[in-house]
VMD Tcl script that draws the C-alpha trace (Angstrom):
set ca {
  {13.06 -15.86 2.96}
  {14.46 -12.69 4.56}
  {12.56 -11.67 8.18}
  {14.39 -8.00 8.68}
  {14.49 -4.92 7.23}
  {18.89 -5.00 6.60}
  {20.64 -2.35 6.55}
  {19.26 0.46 4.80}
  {22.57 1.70 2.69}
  {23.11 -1.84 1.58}
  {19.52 -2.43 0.72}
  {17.84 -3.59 -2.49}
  {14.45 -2.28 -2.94}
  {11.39 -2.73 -4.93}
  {9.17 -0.05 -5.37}
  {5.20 -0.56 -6.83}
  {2.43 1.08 -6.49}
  {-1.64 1.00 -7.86}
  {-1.64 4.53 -9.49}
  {0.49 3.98 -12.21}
  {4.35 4.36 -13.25}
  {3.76 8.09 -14.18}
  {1.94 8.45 -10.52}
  {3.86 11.58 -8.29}
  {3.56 9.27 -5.87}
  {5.75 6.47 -6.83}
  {8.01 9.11 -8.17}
  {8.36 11.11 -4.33}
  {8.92 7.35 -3.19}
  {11.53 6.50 -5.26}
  {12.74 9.65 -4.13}
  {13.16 9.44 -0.75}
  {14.34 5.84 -0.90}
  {17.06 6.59 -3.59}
  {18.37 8.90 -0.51}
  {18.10 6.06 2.19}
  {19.23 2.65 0.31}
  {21.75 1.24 -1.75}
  {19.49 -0.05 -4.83}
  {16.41 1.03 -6.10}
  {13.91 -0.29 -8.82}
  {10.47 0.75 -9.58}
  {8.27 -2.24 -11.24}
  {4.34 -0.83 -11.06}
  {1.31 -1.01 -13.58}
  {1.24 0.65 -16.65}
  {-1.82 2.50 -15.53}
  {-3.84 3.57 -13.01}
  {-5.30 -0.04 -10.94}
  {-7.12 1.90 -7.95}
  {-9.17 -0.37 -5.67}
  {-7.68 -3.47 -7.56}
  {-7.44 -5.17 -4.61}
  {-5.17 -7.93 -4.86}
  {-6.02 -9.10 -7.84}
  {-3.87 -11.09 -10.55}
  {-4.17 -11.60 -13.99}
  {-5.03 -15.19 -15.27}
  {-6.83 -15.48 -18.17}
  {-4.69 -12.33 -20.78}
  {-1.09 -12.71 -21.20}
  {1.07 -9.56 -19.49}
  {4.02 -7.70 -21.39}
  {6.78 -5.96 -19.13}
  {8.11 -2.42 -20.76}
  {11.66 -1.77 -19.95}
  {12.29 2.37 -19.19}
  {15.36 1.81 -17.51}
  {17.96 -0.61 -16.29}
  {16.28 -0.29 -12.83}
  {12.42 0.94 -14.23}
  {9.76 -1.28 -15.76}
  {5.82 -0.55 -16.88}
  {3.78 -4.00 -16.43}
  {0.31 -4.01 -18.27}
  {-1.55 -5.26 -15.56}
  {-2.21 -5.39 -11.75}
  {-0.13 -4.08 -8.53}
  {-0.15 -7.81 -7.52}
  {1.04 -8.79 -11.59}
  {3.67 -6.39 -11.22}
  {5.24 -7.28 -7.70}
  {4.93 -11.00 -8.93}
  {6.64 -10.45 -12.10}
  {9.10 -7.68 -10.57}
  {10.34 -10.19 -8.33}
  {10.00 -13.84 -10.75}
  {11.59 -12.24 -13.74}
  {12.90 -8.61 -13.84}
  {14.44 -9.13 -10.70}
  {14.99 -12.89 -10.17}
  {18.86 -12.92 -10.36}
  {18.63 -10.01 -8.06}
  {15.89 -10.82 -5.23}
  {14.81 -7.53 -3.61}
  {15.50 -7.11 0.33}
  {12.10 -4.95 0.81}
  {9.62 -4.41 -1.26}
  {7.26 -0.95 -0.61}
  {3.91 0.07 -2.70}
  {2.68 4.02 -2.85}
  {2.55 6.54 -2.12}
  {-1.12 6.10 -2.09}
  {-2.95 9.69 -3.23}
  {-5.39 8.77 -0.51}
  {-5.68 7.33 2.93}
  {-6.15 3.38 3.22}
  {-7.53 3.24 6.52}
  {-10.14 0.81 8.09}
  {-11.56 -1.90 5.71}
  {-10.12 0.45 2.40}
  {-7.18 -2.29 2.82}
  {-9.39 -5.14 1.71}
  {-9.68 -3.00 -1.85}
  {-6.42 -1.15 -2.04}
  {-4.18 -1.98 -5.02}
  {-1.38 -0.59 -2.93}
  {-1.83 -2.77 0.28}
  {-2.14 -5.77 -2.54}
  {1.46 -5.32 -3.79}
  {2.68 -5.37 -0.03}
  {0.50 -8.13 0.32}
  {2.37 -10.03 -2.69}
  {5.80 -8.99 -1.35}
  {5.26 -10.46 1.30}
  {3.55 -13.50 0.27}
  {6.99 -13.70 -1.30}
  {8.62 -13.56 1.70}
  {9.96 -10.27 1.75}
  {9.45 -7.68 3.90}
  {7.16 -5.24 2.60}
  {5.70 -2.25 3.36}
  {2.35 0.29 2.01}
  {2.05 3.73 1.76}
  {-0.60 6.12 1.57}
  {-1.24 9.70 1.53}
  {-4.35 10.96 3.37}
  {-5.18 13.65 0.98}
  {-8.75 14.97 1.03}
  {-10.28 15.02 -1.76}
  {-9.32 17.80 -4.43}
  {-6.55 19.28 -2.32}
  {-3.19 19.97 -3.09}
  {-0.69 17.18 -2.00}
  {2.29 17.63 0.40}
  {4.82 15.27 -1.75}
  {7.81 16.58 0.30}
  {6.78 16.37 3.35}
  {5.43 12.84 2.61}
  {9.12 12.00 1.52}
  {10.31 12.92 4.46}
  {7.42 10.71 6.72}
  {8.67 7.66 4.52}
  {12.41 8.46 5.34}
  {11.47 8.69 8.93}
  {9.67 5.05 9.19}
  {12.38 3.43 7.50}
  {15.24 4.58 10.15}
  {12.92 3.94 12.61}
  {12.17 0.58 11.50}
  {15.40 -0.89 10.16}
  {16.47 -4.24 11.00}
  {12.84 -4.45 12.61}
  {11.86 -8.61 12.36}
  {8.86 -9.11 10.35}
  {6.54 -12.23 11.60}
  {5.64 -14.28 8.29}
  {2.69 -13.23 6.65}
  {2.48 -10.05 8.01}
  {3.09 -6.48 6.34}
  {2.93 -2.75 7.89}
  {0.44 0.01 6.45}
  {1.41 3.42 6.45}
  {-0.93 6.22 6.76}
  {0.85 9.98 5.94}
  {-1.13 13.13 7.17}
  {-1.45 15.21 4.67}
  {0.45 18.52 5.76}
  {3.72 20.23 6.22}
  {6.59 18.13 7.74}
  {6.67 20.55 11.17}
  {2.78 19.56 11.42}
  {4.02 15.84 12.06}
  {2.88 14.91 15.13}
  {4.75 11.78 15.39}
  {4.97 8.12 14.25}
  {2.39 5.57 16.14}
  {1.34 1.81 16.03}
  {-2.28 2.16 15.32}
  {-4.35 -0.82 15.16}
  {-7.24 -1.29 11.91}
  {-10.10 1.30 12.19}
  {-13.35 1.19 11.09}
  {-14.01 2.57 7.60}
  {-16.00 1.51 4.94}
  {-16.38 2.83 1.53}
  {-19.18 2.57 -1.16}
  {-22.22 4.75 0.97}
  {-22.83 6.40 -1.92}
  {-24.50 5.04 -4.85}
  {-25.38 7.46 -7.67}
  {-27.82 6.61 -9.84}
  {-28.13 8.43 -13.58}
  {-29.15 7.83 -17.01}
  {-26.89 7.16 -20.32}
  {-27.00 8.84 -23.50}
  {-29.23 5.28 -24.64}
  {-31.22 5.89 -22.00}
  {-29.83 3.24 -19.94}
  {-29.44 3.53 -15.99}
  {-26.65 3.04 -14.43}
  {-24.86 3.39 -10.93}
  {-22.02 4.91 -9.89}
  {-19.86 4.46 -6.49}
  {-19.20 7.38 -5.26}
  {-16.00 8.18 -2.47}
  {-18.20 9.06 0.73}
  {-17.08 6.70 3.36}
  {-18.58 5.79 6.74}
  {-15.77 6.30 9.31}
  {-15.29 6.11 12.72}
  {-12.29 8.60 13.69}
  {-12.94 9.19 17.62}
  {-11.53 5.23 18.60}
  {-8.46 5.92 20.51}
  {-5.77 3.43 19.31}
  {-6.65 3.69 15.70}
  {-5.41 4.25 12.37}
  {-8.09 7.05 11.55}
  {-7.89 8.71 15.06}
  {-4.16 9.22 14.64}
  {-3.61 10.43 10.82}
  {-6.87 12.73 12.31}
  {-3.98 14.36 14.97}
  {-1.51 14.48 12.27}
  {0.05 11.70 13.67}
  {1.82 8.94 11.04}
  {-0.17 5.61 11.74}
  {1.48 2.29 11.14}
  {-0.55 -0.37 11.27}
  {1.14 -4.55 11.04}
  {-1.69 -6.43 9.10}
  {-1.53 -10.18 8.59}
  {-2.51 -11.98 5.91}
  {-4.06 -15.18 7.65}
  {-7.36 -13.70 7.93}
  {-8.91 -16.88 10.24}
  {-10.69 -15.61 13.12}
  {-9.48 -17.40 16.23}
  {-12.44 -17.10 18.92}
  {-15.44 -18.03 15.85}
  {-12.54 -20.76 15.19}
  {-12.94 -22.52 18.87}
  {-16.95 -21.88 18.74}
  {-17.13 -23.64 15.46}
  {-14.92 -26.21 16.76}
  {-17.03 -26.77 20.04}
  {-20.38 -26.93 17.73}
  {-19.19 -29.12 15.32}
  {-17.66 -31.92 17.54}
}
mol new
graphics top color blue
foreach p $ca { graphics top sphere $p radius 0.5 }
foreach p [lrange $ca 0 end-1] q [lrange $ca 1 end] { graphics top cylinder $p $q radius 0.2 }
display resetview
């Protein structure tokens, strides 16, 4: 298990994402990290696996593409394609870091709990590897800043290298949405409070059937100080260390008082 980002020009790298192989996303990441770092491969889904979660294909058998020496197409998850990335495409050649995005999209609040592109951090670092997410906070139907989002990414990783990650724990990055001058900075943000799924449309089928859709209007809290949402909201880069051992310590000591 490797605890530190290493050295950036020596590093090996992993790149995945939830939008797809052919995303612009993945493509500005492995961009700006093919600038940075010694070694770069891109292992991500075959197609588009938004709000996936971290979710892993049991019960169909998965096929890995080859595109490239270094560039792979795996027909199923973000999690499937981090786990096979790193078990069999890349197991004589263990990545150092492994980072998911970039997102078209903010995942801020509780969004992580369904994002396919937190889930492949998630499974890098259930790997034990350091891994990293990143999103985009691009409203929806406007033009993304791909650029200046390359140049946010380069920015965390100097800034971070050689930083120790604690085991089980990944960082979630949050990229305003504007021109690189608008960057107000990079801040440690704690989880906000966002939840999606407020709107449920309800229609009819061709058959006459109903049926429901979930639409994207999220209730959001972006006035906490502190908080992933207030600080992408002041064009600030938010990045926000989640762990993955989701116990709740105080309900933990109630439950132990009760039950003794």
């Amino acid at each position: 298990m490797r605890d530190r980002v290493p050295d950036l020009k020596s590093a090996r790298v992993l790149i995945s994402n939830d939008d797809g192989i052919d995303a612009p996303g993945i493509k500005a990441l492995e961009r700006a990290f093919k600038r940075i770092c010694g070694e770069v491969w891109v292992i991500a889904p075959e197609s588009e696996q938004s709000a996936a979660g971290h979710s892993l294909t049991l019960r169909n058998p998965l096929k890995i593409r080859k595109i490239s020496k270094t560039k792979y197409a795996i027909n199923g998850t973000p999690t499937d394609a981090v786990l096979l990335g790193v078990g069999q495409v890349m197991k004589d050649c263990r990545p150092d870091i492994v980072v998911s995005g970039i997102n078209r999209g903010g995942n801020l609040g509780e969004d992580v709990t369904y994002s396919g592109t937190v889930a492949a951090a998630m499974e890098g670092t259930l790997l034990g590897i350091p891994s990293l997410a990143f999103s985009l906070v691009t409203p929806d139907g406007a033009k993304s800043h791909w650029k200046a989002a390359e140049e946010s990414v380069i920015n965390v990783m100097n800034q971070i290298s050689n930083l120790k990650f604690p085991r089980g724990v990944l960082l979630n990055v949050n990229i305003p949405d504007c021109l690189a001058a608008d960057v107000t900075g990079i801040e440690s943000t704690r989880q906000g409070r966002r939840k999606i799924g407020c709107e449920i449309l309800e229609g009819t089928d061709p058959r006459g059937k109903t049926y429901y859709w979930i639409g994207a209007q999220r209730d959001e809290d972006r006035s906490r100080p502190g908080t992933d949402l207030e600080a992408v909201g002041r064009n600030a880069v938010s990045i926000t260390p989640l762990g993955l051992d989701l116990t709740h310590d105080p309900m933990l000591k109630v439950l132990k008082g009760t039950l003794s």
